[in-house]
C-alpha positions as CSV (number, residue, x, y, z in Angstrom):
1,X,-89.6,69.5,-64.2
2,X,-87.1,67.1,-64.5
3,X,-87.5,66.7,-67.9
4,X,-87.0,70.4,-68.9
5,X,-83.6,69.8,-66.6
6,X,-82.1,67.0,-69.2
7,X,-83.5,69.6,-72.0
8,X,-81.2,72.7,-71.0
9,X,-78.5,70.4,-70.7
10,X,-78.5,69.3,-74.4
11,X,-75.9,71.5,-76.3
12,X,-78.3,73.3,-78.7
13,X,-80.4,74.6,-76.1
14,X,-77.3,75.1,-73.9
15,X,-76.4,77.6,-76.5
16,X,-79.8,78.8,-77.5
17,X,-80.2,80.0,-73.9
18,X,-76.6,81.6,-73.5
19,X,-75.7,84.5,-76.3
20,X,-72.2,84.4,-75.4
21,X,-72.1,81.2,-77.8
22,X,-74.4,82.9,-80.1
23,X,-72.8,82.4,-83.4
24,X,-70.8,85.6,-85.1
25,X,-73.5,86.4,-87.6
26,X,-75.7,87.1,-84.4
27,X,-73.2,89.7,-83.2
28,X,-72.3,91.1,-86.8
29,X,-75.5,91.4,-88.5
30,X,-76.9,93.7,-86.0
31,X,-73.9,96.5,-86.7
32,X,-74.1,96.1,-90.7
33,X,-75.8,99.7,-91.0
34,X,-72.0,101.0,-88.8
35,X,-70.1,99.4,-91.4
36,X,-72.3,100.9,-93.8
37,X,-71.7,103.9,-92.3
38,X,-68.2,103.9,-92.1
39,X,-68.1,103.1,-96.0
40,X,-69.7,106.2,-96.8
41,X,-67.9,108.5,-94.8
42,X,-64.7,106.9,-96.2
43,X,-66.4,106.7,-99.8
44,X,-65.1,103.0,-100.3
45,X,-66.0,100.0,-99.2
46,X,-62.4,98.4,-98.3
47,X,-61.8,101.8,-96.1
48,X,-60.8,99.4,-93.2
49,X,-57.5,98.3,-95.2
50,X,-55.9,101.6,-94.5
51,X,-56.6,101.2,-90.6
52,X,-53.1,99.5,-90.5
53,X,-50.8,100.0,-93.8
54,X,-48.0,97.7,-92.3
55,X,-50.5,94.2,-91.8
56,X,-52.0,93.0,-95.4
57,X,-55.5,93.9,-95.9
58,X,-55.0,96.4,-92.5
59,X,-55.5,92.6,-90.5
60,X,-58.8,91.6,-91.3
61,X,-58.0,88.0,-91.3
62,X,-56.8,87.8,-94.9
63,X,-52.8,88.3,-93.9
64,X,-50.3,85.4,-92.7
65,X,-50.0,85.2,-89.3
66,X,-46.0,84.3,-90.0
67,X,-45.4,88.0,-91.1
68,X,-47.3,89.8,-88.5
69,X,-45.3,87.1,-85.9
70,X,-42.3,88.7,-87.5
71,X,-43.6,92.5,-87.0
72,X,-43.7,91.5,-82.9
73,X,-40.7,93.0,-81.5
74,X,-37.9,90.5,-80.7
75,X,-37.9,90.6,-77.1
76,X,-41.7,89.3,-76.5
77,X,-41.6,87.5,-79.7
78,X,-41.9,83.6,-79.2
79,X,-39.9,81.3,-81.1
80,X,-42.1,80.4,-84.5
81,X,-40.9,78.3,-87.6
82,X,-43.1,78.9,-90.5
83,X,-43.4,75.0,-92.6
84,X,-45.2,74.9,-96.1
85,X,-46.9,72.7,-97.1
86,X,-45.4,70.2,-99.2
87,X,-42.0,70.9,-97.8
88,X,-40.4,67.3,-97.4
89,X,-41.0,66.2,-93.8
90,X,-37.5,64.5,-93.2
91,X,-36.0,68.5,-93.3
92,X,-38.3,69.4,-90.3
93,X,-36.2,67.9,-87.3
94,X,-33.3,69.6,-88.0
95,X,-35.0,73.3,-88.7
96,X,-36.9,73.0,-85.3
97,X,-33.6,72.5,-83.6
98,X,-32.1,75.4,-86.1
99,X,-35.1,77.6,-84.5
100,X,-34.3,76.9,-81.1
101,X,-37.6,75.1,-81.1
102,X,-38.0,72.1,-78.5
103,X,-41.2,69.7,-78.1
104,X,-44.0,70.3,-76.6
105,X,-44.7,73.1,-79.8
106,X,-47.6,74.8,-81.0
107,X,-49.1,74.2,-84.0
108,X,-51.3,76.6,-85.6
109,X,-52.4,77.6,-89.6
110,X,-50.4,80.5,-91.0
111,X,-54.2,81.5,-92.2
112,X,-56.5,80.9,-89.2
113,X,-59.3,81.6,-87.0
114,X,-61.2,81.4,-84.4
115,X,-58.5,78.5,-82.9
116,X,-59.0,76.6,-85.8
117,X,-56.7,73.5,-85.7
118,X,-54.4,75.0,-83.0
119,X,-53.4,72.2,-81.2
120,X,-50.3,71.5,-78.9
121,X,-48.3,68.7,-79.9
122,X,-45.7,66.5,-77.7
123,X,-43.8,64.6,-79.6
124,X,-42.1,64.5,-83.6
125,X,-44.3,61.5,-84.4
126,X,-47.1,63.2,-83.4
127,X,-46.3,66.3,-85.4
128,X,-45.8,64.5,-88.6
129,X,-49.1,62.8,-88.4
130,X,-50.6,66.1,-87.8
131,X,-49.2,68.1,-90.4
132,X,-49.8,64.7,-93.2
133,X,-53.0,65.1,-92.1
134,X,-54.0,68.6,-92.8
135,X,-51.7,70.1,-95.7
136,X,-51.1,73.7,-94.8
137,X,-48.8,76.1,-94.2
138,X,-48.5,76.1,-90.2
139,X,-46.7,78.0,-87.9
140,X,-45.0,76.0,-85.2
141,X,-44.5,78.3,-82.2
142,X,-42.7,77.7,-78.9
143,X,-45.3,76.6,-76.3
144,X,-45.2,79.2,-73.6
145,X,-45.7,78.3,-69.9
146,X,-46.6,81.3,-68.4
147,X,-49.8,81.2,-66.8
148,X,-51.9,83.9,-67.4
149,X,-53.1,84.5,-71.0
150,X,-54.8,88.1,-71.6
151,X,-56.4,89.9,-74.9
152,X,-55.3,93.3,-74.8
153,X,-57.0,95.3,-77.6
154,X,-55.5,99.2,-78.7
155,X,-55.5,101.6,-81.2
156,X,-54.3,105.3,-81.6
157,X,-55.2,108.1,-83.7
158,X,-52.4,108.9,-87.0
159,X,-50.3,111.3,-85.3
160,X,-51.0,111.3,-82.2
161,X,-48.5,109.9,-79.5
162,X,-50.9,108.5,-76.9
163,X,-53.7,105.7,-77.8
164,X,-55.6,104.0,-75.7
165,X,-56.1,100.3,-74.4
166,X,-60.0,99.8,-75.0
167,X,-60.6,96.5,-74.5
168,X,-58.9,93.9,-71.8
169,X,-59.7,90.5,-71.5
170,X,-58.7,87.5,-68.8
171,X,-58.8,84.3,-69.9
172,X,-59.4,81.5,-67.6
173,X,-58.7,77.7,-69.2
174,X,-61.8,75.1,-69.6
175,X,-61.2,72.5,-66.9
176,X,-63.1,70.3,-64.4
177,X,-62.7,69.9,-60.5
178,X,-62.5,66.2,-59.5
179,X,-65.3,64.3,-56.6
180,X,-63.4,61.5,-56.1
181,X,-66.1,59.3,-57.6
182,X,-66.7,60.8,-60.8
183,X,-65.3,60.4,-64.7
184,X,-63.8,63.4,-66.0
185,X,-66.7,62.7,-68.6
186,X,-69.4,63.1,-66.1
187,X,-68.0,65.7,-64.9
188,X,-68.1,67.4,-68.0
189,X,-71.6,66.5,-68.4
190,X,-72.2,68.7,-65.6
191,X,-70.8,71.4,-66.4
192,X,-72.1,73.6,-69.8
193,X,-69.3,74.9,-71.1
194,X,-66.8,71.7,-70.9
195,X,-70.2,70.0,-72.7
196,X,-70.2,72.1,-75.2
197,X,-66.0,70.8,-76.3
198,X,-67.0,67.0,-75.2
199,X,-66.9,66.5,-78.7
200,X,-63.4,68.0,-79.2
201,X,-62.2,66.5,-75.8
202,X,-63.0,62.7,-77.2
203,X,-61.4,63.0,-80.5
204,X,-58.1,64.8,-79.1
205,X,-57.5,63.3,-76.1
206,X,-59.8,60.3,-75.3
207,X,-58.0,58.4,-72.7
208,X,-58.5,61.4,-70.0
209,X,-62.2,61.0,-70.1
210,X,-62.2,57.5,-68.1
211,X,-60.1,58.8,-65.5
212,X,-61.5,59.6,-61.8
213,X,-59.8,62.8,-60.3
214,X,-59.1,63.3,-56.6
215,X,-61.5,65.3,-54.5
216,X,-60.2,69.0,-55.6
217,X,-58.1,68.0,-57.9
218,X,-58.4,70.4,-61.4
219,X,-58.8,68.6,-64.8
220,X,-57.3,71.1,-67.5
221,X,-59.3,70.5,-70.3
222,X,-58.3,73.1,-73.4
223,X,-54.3,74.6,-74.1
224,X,-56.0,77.8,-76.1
225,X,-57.6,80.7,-74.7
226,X,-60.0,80.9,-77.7
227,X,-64.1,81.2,-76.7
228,X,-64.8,78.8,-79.3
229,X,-62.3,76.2,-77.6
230,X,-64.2,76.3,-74.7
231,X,-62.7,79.2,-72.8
232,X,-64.4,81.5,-70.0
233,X,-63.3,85.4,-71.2
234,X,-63.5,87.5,-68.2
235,X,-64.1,91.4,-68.9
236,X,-61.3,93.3,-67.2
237,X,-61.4,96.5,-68.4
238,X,-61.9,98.0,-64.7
239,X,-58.0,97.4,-64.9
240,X,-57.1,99.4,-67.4
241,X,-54.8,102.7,-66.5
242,X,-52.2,104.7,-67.9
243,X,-49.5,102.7,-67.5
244,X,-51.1,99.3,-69.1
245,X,-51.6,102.2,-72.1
246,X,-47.8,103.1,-71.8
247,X,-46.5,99.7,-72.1
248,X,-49.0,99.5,-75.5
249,X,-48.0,102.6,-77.0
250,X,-44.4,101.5,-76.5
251,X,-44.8,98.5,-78.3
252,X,-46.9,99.7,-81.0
253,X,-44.6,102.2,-81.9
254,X,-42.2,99.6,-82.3
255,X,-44.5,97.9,-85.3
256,X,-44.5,99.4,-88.4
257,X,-47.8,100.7,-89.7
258,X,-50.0,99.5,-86.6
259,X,-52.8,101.5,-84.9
260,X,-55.5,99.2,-84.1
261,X,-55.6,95.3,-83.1
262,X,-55.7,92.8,-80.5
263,X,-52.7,91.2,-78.5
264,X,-52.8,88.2,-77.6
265,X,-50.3,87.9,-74.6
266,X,-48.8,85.2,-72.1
267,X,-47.8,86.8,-69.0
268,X,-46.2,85.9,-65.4
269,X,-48.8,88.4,-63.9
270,X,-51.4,91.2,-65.0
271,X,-48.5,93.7,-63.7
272,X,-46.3,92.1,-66.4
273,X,-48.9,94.6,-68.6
274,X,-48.2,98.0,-66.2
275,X,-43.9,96.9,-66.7
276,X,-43.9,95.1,-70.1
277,X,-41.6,92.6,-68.5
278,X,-41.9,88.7,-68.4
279,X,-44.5,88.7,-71.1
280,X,-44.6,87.0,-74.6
281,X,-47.2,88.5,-77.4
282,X,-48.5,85.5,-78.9
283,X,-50.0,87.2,-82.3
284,X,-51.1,90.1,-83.4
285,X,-54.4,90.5,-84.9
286,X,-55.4,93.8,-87.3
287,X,-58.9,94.9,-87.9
288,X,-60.3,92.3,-87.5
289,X,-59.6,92.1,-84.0
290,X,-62.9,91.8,-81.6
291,X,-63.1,93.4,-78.4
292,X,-63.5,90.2,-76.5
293,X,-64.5,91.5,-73.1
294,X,-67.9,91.3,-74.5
295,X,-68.5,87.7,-74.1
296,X,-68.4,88.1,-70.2
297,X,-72.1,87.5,-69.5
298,X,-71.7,88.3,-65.7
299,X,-70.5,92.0,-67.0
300,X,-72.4,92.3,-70.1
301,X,-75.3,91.6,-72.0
302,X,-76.1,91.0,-75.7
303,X,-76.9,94.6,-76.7
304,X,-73.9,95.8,-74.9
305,X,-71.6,93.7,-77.1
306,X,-73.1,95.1,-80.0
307,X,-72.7,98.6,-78.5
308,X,-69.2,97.9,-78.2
309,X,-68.6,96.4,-81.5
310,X,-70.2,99.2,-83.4
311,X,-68.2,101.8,-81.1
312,X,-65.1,100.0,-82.4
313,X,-66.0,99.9,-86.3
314,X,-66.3,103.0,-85.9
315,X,-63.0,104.0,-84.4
316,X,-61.4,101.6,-87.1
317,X,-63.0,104.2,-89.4
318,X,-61.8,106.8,-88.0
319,X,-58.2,105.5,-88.3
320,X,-58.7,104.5,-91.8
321,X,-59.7,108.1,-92.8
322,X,-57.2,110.0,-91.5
323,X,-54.5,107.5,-92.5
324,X,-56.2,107.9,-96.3
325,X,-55.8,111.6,-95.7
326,X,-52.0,111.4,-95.1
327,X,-51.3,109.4,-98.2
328,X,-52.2,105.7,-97.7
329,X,-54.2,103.6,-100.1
330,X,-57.4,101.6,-99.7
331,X,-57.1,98.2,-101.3
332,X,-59.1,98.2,-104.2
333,X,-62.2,96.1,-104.5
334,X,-61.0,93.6,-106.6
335,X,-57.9,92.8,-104.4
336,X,-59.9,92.5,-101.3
337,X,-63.0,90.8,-103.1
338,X,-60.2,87.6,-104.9
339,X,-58.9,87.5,-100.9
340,X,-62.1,87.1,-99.5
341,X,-62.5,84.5,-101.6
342,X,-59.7,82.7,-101.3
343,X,-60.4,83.1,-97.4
344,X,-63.5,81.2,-98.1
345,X,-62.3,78.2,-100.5
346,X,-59.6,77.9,-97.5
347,X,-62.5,77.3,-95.4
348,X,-64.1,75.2,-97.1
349,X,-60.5,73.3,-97.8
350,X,-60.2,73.0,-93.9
351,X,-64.1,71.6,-93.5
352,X,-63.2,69.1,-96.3
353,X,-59.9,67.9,-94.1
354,X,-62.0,67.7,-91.2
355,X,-60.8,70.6,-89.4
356,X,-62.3,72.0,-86.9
């Protein structure tokens, strides 16, 4: 059987055999008929637009990330510069030090995805080459050392002054665990999911792929806690209580025209969520937020992540309806059909740039 062994190590079948890397069509397909559903009750197709009035398009992935950094209140807000592109290059220097910004930084597309082209950069050489290389508006952030990194995902109901935290997710970071004899590439080569980014790994950083680690000594292989970059989301919802949902309906308050979406949070501890204290909110993500816990295959299954999703749409619905009810718009069609495809030309912009 040794040759079905090298077979389940290849990356398609690595994925073929494990639906947490499924692509999203897999997991969105399936809960079409609940959208559907949603559309009719709200008699409009864009209903989800109302779910938050303050975030463009209610956050479905259409808004700069810049002006929902802004709506984070100021105390867990991290430092961000937003740069254009075509702004002259020679200005930059001087309004990263006017933003209190100091290198290492994070840069990431004001329009994004999915981690797409989030990358952390060390020095101002290397940050010029990146942002020559792909012209887009970016947000530069301050990178954030705190070492846990959760998704925290909440809504509440118009008028009501409790919601609820639905959804919390633990990230742990992709890395590798040195033999003493090994490359850090073989070492990847044993393990799936660091397989899966070997690709990624060798064009970002290929000089730490030759190096032998020490007996126990941990490799860190990814600076995002994105799925797609390779890391493991832990479902941690049997953590949830009341005072995790206190801290969130503080904060939320505190946003203008939020009541459904996903934080993304560095934090000293998990009790940083019961206190709100030594915590930063990375970004804030609308309706299109996904309820991540669900790609926790050792607490889950495939049919319970579309449960989940589904049982979210529909609370998005919910929201959206009675928000409509007490005066606020849908988009129309035609506004949220031109974004859509303007989301997708950006797309295809990126693949052309050889994002990825």
């Amino acid at each position: 059987m040794k040759w079905w062994d090298r077979v389940k190590k290849r990356p398609f079948f690595i994925k073929l055999f494990n639906w947490e890397y499924w692509p999203s069509k897999a997991f969105y397909y399936p809960v079409i008929p609940q959208i559907l559903w949603q559309m009719l009750q709200s008699r409009h197709l864009c209903f989800f637009t109302a779910a938050n009035p303050g975030i463009y398009t209610g956050g479905m992935g259409l808004e700069s990330k810049y002006d929902t950094v802004l709506k984070i209140p100021e105390r867990y807000r991290p430092r961000t510069l937003l740069f254009r592109a075509g702004e002259p290059l020679d200005s930059l220097p001087k309004r990263l030090q006017a933003a209190g910004l100091h290198y290492p930084v994070i840069a990431k597309p004001d329009l994004g995805f999915r981690g797409l082209l989030v990358k952390k950069i060390d020095d101002e050489k290397a940050l010029l080459e990146y942002l020559q290389r792909f012209p887009l508006d970016f947000l530069l952030q301050e990178y954030i050392t705190l070492p846990e990194e959760v998704g925290v995902l909440y809504y509440r109901l118009p008028g009501e002054e409790e919601g609820k935290v639905s959804s919390l997710t633990t990230k742990e970071f992709l890395y590798v665990t040195g033999d003493g004899t090994s490359t850090v590439e073989a070492l990847i080569r044993k393990k799936p999911r660091a397989l899966l980014q070997l690709g990624r790994i060798r064009a970002n950083s290929p000089a730490v792929l030759d190096r032998i680690p020490a007996p126990g000594e941990r490799i860190s292989l990814g600076i995002v806690g994105n799925h797609a970059k390779g890391a493991r989301f832990i479902n941690s919802n049997g953590l949830i209580d009341k005072a995790i949902c206190r801290t969130f309906d503080r904060i939320s308050k505190e946003i203008g025209g939020f009541y459904y979406g996903r934080f993304d949070i560095k934090c000293e501890s998990l009790e940083s969520l019961h206190t709100g204290e030594r915590m930063k909110i990375i970004e804030i993500n609308g309706t299109c937020s996904e309820p991540t816990h669900i790609y926790d295959p050792e607490r889950g299954a495939y049919w319970s992540a579309l449960r989940d999703i589904a049982r979210h749409w529909s609370i998005i619905g919910r929201i959206a309806r009675e928000n409509h009810r007490m005066g606020v718009p849908y988009l129309p069609h035609k506004t949220t059909a031109r974004e859509f495809l303007n989301l997708f030309a950006y797309q295809r912009k990126v693949r052309g740039l050889g994002g990825s």
